[in-house]
N, C-alpha and C positions, 0 to 999 in steps of 0.2 A: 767160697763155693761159686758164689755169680761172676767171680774175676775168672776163674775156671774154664764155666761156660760159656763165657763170652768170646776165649780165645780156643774153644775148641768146635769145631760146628756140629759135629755129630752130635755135642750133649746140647748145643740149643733147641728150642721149640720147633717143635714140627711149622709151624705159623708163619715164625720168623726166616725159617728157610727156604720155604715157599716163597717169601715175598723177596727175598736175596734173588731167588734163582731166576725170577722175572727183568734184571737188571744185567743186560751184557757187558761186556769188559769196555765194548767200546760204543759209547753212546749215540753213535752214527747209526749201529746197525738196529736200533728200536727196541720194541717191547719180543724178548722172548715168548712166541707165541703159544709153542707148545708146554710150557713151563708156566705160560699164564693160567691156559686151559686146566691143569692142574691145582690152579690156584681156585679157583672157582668152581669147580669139582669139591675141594676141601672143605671149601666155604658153604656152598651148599649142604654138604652132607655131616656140616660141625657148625651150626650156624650162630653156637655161643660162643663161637670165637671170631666172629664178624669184628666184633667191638675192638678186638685187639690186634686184628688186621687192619683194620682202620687207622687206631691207634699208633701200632708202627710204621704204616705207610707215608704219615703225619710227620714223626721223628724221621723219618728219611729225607722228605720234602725239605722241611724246617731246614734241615742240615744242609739240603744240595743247595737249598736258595743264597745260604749264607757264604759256601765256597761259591758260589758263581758256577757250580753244575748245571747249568738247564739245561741240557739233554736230560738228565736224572729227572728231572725235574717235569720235562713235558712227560717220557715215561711213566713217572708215579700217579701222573693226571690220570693218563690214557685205561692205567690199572682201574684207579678208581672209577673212571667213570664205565669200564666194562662190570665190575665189581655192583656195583649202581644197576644196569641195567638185568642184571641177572640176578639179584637174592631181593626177593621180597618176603624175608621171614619178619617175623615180630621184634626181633632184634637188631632192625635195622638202623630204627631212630640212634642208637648208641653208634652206629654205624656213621649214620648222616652225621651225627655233632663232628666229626672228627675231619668228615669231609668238607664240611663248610667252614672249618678251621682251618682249613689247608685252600678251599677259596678264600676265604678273608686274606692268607696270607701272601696271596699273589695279587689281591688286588692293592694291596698295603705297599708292592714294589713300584718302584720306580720305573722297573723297565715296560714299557709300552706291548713287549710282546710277552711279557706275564700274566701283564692287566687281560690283556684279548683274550690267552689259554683260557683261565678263570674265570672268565665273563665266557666262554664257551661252555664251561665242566660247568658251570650255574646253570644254564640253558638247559643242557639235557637233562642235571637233576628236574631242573622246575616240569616240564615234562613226562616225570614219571609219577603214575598214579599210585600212591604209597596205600597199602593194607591197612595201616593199623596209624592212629591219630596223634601229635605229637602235642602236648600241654604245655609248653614250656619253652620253645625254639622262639626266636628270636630272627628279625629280619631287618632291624633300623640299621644298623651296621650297613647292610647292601645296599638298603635304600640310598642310601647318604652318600656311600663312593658313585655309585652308580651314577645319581645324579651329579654326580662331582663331575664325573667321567663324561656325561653330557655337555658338560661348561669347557671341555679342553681346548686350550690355547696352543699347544702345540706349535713351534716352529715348522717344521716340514706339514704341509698340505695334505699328504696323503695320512703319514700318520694319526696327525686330528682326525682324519674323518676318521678311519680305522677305532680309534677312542671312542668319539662319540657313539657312532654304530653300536660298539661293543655294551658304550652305556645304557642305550637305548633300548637295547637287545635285554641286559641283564635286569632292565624296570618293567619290560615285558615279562619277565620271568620270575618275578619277585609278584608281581599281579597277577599272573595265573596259578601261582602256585598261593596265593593265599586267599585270593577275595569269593570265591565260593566254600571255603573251608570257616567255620565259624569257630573252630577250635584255635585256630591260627591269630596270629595276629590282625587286629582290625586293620586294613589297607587303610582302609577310608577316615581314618583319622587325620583332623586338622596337621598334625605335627608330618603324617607323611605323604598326603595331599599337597603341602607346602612346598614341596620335595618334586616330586614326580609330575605335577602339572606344568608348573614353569621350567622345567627343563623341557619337555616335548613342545612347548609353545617356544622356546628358546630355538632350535633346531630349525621349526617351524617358518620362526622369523626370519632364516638365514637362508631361504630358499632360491631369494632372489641371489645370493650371494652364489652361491654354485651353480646356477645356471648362466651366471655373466660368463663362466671361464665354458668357454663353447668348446666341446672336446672335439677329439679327431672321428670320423665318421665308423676307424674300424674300433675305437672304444670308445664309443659312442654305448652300444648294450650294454658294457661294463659297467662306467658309468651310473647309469640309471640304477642296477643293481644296488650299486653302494653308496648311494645317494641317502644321506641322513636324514633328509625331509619326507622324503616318503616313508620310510620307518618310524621316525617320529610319529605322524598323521595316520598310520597304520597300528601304533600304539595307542593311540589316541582314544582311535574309536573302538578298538574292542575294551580299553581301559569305562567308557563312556557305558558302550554296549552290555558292561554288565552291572551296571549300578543300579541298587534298587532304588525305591520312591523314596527312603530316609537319609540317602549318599547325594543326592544330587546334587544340593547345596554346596556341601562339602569339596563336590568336585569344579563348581562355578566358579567358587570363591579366590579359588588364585588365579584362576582367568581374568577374572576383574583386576584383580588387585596387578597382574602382571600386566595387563595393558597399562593401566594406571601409570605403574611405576617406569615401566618404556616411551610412556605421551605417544603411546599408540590408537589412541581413538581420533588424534586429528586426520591423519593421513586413510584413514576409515580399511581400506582394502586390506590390510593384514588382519582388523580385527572381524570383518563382517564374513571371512574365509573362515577361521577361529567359530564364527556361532553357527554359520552353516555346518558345520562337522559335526558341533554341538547334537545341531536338531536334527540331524541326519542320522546321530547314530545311538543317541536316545531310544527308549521305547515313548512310543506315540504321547499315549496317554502321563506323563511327565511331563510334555511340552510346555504349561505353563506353568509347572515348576522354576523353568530358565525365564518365561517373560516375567514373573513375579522379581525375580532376583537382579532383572534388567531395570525392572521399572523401580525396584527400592534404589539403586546404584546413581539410576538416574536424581532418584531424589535429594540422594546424598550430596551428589557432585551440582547442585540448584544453585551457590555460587562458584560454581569452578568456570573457567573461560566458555565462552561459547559456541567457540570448534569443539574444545570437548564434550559439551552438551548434542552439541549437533553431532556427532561421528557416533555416541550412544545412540541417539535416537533413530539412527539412520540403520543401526545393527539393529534395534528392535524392530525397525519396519519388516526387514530381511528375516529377524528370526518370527515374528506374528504370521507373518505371510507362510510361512512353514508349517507353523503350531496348524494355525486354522485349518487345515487339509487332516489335522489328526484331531489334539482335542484341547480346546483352548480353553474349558470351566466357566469357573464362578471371575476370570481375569477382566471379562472383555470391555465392563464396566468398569473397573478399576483400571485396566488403561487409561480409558479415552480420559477417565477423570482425573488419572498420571498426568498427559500429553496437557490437557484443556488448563491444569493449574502449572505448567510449567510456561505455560501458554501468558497467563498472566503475568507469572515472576519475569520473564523476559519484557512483556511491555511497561511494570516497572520500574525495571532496568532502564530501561530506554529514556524513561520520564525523569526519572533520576540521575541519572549519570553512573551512579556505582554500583556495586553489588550489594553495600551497606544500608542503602536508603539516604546518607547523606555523606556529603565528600569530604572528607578531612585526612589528615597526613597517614600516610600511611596505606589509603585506600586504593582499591586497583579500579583505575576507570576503564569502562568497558569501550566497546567500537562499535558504532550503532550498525555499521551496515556487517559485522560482523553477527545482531541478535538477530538483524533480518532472515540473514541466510538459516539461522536457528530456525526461525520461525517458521518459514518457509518449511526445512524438513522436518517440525514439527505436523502441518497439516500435509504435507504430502505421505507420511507416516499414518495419519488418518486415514486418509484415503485409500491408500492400499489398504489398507487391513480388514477396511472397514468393504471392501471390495469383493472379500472372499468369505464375506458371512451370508450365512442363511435371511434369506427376509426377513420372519419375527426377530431376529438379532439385531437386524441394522436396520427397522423402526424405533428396536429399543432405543439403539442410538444416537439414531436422529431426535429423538424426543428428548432423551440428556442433554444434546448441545444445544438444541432449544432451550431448555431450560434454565441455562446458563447464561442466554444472552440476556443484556441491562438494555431495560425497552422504556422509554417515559411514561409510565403509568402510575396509579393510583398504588397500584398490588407489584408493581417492580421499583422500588425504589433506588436513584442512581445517584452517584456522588457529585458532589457538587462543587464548586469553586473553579479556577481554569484548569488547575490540574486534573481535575476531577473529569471534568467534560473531555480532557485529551485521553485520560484514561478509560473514559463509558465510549468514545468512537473506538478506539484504535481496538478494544476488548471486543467488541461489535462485527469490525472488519473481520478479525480474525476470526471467531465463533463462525460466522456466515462463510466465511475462506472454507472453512472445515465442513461446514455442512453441505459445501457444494459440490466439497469433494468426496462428500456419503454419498450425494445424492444422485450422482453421476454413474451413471447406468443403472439407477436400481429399477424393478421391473415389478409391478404391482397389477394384478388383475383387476382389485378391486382400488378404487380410489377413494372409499372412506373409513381406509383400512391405512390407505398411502399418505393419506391428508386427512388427519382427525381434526375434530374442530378445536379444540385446546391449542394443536401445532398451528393449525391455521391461522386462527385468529392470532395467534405471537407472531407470525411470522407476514402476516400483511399490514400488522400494525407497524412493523419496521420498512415499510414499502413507501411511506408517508412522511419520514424523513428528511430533514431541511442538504442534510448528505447525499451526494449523488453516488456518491464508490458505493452508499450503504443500500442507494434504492436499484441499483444495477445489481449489486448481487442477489436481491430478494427475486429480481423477474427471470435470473441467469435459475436459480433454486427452483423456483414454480416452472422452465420449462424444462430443465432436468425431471423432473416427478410426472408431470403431464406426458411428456415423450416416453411413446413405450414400444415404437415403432423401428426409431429409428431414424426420424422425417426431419429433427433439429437443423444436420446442417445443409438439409436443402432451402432453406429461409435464412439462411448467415446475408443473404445479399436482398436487398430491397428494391425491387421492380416489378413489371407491369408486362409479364410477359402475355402474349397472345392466344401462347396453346402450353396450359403448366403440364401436361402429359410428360413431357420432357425433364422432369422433374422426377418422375418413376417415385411418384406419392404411395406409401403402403396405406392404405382404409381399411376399417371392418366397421360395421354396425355398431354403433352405440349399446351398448348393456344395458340389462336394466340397473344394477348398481350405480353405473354411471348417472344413469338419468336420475337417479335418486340423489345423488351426489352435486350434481347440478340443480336442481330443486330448491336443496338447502344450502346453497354457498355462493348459486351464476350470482346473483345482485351483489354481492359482499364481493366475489372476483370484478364483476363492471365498474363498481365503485371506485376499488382503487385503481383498476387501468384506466379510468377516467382521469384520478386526480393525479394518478403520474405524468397523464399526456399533458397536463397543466403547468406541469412542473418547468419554471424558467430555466435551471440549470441545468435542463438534460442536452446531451450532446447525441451525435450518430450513434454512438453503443446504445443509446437509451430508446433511442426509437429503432433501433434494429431489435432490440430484446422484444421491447410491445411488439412490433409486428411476427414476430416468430410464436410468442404466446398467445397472440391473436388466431395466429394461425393453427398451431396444433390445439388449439381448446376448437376450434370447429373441424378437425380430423380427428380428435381423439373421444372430444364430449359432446357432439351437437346432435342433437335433433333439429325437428323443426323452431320449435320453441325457444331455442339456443340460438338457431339462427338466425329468425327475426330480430333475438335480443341483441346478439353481437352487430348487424345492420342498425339498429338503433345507436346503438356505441358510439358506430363510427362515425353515422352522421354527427351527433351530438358532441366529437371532437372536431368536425369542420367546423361547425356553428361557433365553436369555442375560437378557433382561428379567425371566421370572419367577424364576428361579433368585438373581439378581443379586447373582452372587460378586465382580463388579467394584466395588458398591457404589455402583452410578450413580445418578446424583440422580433426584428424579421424573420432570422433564420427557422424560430423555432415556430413561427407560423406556416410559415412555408413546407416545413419539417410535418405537419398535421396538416395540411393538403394532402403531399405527396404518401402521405400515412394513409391515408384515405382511401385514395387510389390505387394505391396494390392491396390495399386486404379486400376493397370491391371488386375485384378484378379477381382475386381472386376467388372471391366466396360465389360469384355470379357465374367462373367456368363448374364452380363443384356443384349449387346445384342444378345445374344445366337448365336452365330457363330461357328460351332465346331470347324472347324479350326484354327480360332483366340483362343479358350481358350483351346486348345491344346499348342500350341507353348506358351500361358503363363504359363501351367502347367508345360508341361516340363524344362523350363528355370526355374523355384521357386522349381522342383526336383533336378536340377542341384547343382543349389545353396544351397537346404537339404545336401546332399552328401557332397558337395566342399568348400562352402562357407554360411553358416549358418550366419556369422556374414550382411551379405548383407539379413538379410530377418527381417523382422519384430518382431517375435519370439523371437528373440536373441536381436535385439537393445533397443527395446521398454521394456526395463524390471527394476525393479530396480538395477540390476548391469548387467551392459551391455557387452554379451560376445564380445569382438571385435578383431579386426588382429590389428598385428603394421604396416602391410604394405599394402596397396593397390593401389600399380602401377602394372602395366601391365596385369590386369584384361582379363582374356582370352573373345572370344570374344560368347561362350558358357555359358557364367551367365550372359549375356549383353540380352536385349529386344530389338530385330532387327527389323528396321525401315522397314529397304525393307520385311523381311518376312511379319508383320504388314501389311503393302500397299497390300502385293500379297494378301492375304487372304481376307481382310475386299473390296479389290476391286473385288475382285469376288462374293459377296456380295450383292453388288450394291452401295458402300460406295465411294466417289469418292477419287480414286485411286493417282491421280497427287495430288490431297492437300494434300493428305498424305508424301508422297515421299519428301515434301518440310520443310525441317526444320523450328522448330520454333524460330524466332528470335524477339523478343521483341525491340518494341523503345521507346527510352530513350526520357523523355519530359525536359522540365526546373523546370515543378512543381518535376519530380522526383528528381531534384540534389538541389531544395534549401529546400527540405525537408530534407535532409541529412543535412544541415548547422542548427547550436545550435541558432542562434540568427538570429534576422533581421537585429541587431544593429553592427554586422559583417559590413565588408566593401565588398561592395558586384560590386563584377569586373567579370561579363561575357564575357570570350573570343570569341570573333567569329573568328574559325579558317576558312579558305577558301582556299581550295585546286584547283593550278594550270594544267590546265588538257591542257596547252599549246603546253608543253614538250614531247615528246612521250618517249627521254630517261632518261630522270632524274623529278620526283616529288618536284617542287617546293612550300615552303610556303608563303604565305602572311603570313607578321610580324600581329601576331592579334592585331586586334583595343580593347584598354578598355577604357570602359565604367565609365563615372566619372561622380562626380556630376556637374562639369562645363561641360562638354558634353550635358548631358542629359538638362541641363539647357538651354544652347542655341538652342536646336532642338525645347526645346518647344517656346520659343520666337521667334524662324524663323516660326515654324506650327503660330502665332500667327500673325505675319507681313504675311504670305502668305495668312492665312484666311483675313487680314484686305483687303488685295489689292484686291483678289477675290472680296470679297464684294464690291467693291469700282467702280471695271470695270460693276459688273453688275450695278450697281444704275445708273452709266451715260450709258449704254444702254438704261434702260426704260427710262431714263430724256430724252436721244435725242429721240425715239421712241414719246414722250408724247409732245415735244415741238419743234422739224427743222420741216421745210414744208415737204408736200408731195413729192417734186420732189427731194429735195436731200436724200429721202429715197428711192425714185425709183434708183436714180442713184447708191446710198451704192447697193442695191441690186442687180441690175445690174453687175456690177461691180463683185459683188460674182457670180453671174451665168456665167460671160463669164471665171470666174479662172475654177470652175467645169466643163466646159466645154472644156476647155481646158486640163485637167486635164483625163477628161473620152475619149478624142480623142488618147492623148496617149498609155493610155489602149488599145485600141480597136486597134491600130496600132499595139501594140507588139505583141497581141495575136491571131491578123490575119495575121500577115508576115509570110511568107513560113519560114520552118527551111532550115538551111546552106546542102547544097552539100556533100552528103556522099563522093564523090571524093578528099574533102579536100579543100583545099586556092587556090588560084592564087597570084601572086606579081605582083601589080599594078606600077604607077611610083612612084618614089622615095625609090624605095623599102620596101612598105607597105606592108604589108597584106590586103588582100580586101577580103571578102565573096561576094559570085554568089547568087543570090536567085535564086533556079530551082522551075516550076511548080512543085506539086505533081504529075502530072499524066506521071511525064516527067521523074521521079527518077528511079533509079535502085535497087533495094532490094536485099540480098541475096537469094538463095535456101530455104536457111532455114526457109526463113520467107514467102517462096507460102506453101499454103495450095494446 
């Protein structure tokens, strides 16, 4: 009966006729169109026979593919995909299976312009919005050629592109048609994440490649059209643009891994284009979803080379810099403390030679000026980032990489041995490298909000330093914080100009926070710019830094009181030149002259006093004339003109205190603070900051001078301090806390348990001592005083005092009024 109707048409199905009559004899001339019309008309109005038009349309294809029809073959497409756009009954999914069987089997061909049809008829299905939900369809199939189809190697040039396009096109359409459908397949799975990332980064990569081949100007538009890379990057980011907060990961993870496996982080620029896309087309608040997964990567790859470390680090600057404009979280701490400990494992490195911690066969030794360059984008990575945070954020900050740095103290304990000491400097440089590059343009209204005392005091104990790179960075730090003007690099140059108006200095009034700030900190700041100016190994940078922080603390924090204090300073580092009980070399005397002289010069045109900037002008012409090597001019230069001698310095190129005081006290400037030299005191954290180690054997003498004597100064032999010393003081503090506690507990226990009456009597008891006790008093201090007449000698030959009334004494003259 079926061999029958198979050879007769009138008895086949209405369906199958239908879809005959759409196929012309001669496959040049296309799809019969009013025969199509018909067909989709049927379909419509029979819509349970969709499935079985499909079905046949499938066994047509199947068949034309295998003769090599493709005319028939583009045809049967052209059907379905009209068929496609026009029935959205409930029946359609039976419909789809059959047409996605018949894409599968064109992408399954060999021939190139199969793959394209197919990868077309996927397109507009993925673009249609289906009624009714499908449980059970299947997409890994597509995924898989698609991306295959991204990888084409292709002979002919044009073809490949055509492929990949197609590919690229068909993973767009595999993503919009499932990743907001939750009935559908999860896109976002690891296994087709794996898939579809590294292909679009693959295309991505090759961008340079198609733009080498410089087309001709009239396809030139063309061209650009069909340009893989921008379809790629075009998939990319709406593939990106729709992942929710639990996909992110998932879609990071072959980003990493594909750079990874290309040694695409050395050459940096293909992968820092890659995260810019990233955080461009993310939603905001995600953002440090990506730096989280940046900075675990980073930690993973902690012995991989250190171009690779460095080309990460360089992409997380680029993607932070991003984040922080939207929303960077609970990350921003956990960075810096990413960066600060990668920070470490690179100096390490350095210290050691390998990635292992010791070198044996096998090991990969690193190249030191290879962790440099690390290092380096490690804190320039800081800085930017730390550049686009909110103030209370980049306090926080600041207060973390403080806390990290190893300072000689009592409460910071530092490693010790030679490695130890290479590794507490070089940890040090860098920590302070980093925080100057927090601290570089941050902008604080209030200064004891900018400089707490905790940061403070960490941070001028490293000022004291027997390291000059470590005590240049501290004064580079304190005028970064201080400067909030602007006015830093009008004082990069040291001299004695005549009129600083040319200088276009910004001032405002002192605050009163400021002044407060200064209260509790100017002597602790004089202190150390004292003992830095002492400092033998400072060079030009170290007295250009003093003079610049000299200068913006009297633009930024002076009053009066600030003022006189800082003219105290500066005489007291002349004194220290001429005096020169340090024994300092010429230069750096000379270098504290000419220091002398421009921050007088300057501070006498700011506060306008003629008198005062009279006497500093004449003293700085003196020294024109006399002594040129005492001026700034002459020392600050790259060859420095200097004297071989400078003892007995006349007292005419000297900046004289008492003129000073007469002048600015006429003024209104108070006069006596002036007059009184400045002397600086010495604390404990200053002298064990001078010591290289903790792990030193650390013996404070307490010297104690006897003031018994009037002719001769005797010493107490000093007491040191040992570790059995200190050991039993704390065991005695511990038995004296025991016992204390021990008297009070049987107070309240007798208090809570003796009767009433032997508490009256304890009490008692104590009232009539007090009272005994206050009768005395009251005795000594109401007895008449003794007889200005003197003693009398009683018997036995004692001395006895006479008590006389007062009213009864005799006074001298001198003393009636």
């Amino acid at each position: 009966m079926y061999g029958v109707c198979g050879c007769c048409g009138a008895l086949r199905p209405r369906y199958k006729r239908l879809v005959d009559n759409i196929f012309p004899e001669d496959p040049e001339d296309g799809l019969v169109k009013t025969n199509m019309e018909k067909l989709t008309f049927y379909a419509l109005s029979a819509p349970e026979k969709l499935d079985r038009i499909g079905a046949y349309l499938s066994e047509r294809l199947i068949r034309d593919v295998g003769r090599h029809r493709y005319g028939y073959v583009c045809i049967a497409m052209e059907a379905l995909d009209q068929l496609l756009m026009a029935c959205h009954c409930q029946s359609i999914n039976l419909f789809v299976e059959s047409f996605l069987k018949m894409v599968a089997k064109l992408l399954e061909s060999e021939k190139p312009n199969l793959q394209i049809l197919g990868t077309n008829s996927f397109v507009k299905f993925a673009n249609i919005e289906e009624d009714t939900p499908s449980y059970h369809r299947s997409y890994d199939f597509f995924v898989s050629r698609f991306s295959e189809m991204c990888h084409s190697s292709h002979e002919d040039l044009e073809i490949k592109t055509k492929i990949r396009m197609s590919g690229i096109k068909g993973l767009q359409g595999v993503v919009r048609k499932t990743v907001n459908d939750e009935l559908q397949a999860n896109i976002w799975d690891p296994q087709h994440m794996d898939k579809i990332v590294p292909s679009l980064l693959f295309n991505l990569q090759h961008v340079e490649e198609a733009e080498s081949r410089s087309p001709s100007p009239l396809q030139a538009p063309e061209k650009e059209k069909e340009n893989p890379a921008e379809l790629a990057e075009r998939c990319l980011r709406e593939l990106l643009g729709r992942a929710a907060f639990g996909n992110i990961k998932n879609a990071i993870k072959p980003v990493l891994i594909h750079l990874d496996n290309h040694s695409l982080w050395e050459p940096k620029v293909f992968a820092i284009r890659c995260f810019k896309i990233i955080m461009y087309s993310i939603q905001p608040q995600h953002s440090h979803l990506v730096i989280q997964q940046l900075l675990s990567h980073l930690d993973a790859n902690s012995r991989s080379a250190a171009t690779v470390r460095a080309g990460i680090v360089e992409v997380l600057s680029e993607a932070a810099v991003i984040a922080a404009t939207g929303s960077v979280g609970p990350t921003v701490l956990e960075m810096f403390n990413t960066l600060l400990r990668q920070l470490r494992l690179s100096i390490d490195y350095v210290l050691t030679g390998s990635y292992d911690g010791a070198i044996s066969l096998g090991t990969k030794i690193i190249k030191e000026h290879e962790e440099r360059m690390f290092q380096e984008a490690v804190i320039k990575t800081i800085g930017s980032f730390a550049s686009t945070l909110p103030t209370y954020q980049r306090s926080e900050v600041i207060l973390f990489i403080m806390s990290k740095v190893p300072l000689p103290s009592l409460h910071h304990p530092m490693e010790t041995g030679r490695t130890g000491e290479n590794r507490n400097r070089l940890t040090q440089i860098m920590l302070l490298k980093s925080l100057l590059q927090v601290s570089t343009g941050f902008q604080s209204n209030n200064m004891m909000s900018a400089l707490p005392s905790n940061f403070l005091d960490r941070l001028l104990s490293t000022a004291l330093m027997e390291d000059a790179e470590i005590r240049l960075f501290v004064l580079e730090i304190l005028i970064s914080f201080i400067d909030r003007h602007g006015n830093r690099h009008k004082f990069s140059t040291i001299s004695t100009l005549s009129d600083i108006s040319v200088l276009k200095l910004k001032v405002d009034k002192c605050s009163r926070q400021d002044t407060i700030f200064m209260k509790k900190h100017s002597q602790q700041l004089y202190r150390h710019i004292y003992l830095s100016c002492k400092e033998e190994t400072n060079i030009h940078k170290h007295y250009e830094a003093l003079y610049g922080l000299l200068a913006l603390i009297s633009i930024e924090l002076a009053n009066e009181e600030v003022v006189v204090d800082l003219i105290r300073l500066v005489l007291a580092v002349q004194d220290v030149a001429q005096v020169n009980e340090e024994n300092l070399p010429v230069y750096n005397r000379c270098a504290l002259y000419a220091l002398g002289a421009a921050y007088l010069n300057l501070i006498s045109q700011l506060t306008t006093v003629p008198a005062f900037c009279q006497h500093i002008h004449e003293v700085i012409e003196t020294r024109k004339k006399e002594a040129p090597y005492m001026l700034p001019e002459d020392v600050f230069v790259e060859r420095p003109r200097l004297t071989h001698n400078l003892d007995g310095v006349v007292i005419e190129l000297l900046f004289r205190q008492s003129k000073i005081s007469e002048v600015l006290g006429g003024s209104g400037y108070n006069a006596d603070r002036l007059c009184v030299p400045y002397i600086p005191q010495l604390t404990d954290e200053d002298r064990l900051s001078k010591r290289k180690s903790i792990g030193e054997t650390i013996s404070l003498q307490v010297e104690v001078e006897s003031r018994n004597s009037p002719e001769k100064e005797e010493r107490v032999p000093a007491e040191e301090i040992t570790y059995e010393t200190l050991k039993k003081a704390i065991v005695d503090s511990v038995a004296v806390e025991e016992q204390e506690r021990e008297r009070r507990r049987q107070v309240v226990e007798k208090f809570q348990k003796a009767p009433f009456e032997e508490i009256a009597a304890h009490c008692g008891a104590r009232a009539s001592l007090l009272q005994s006790k206050l009768n005395q008093i009251f005795e000594i201090t109401i007895r008449p005083p003794p007889s200005p007449s003197g003693t009398i000698t009683a018997a036995y030959g004692q001395p006895q005092n006479h008590s006389i009334p007062v009213y009864e004494m005799k006074f001298p003259d001198l003393c009636v009024y």
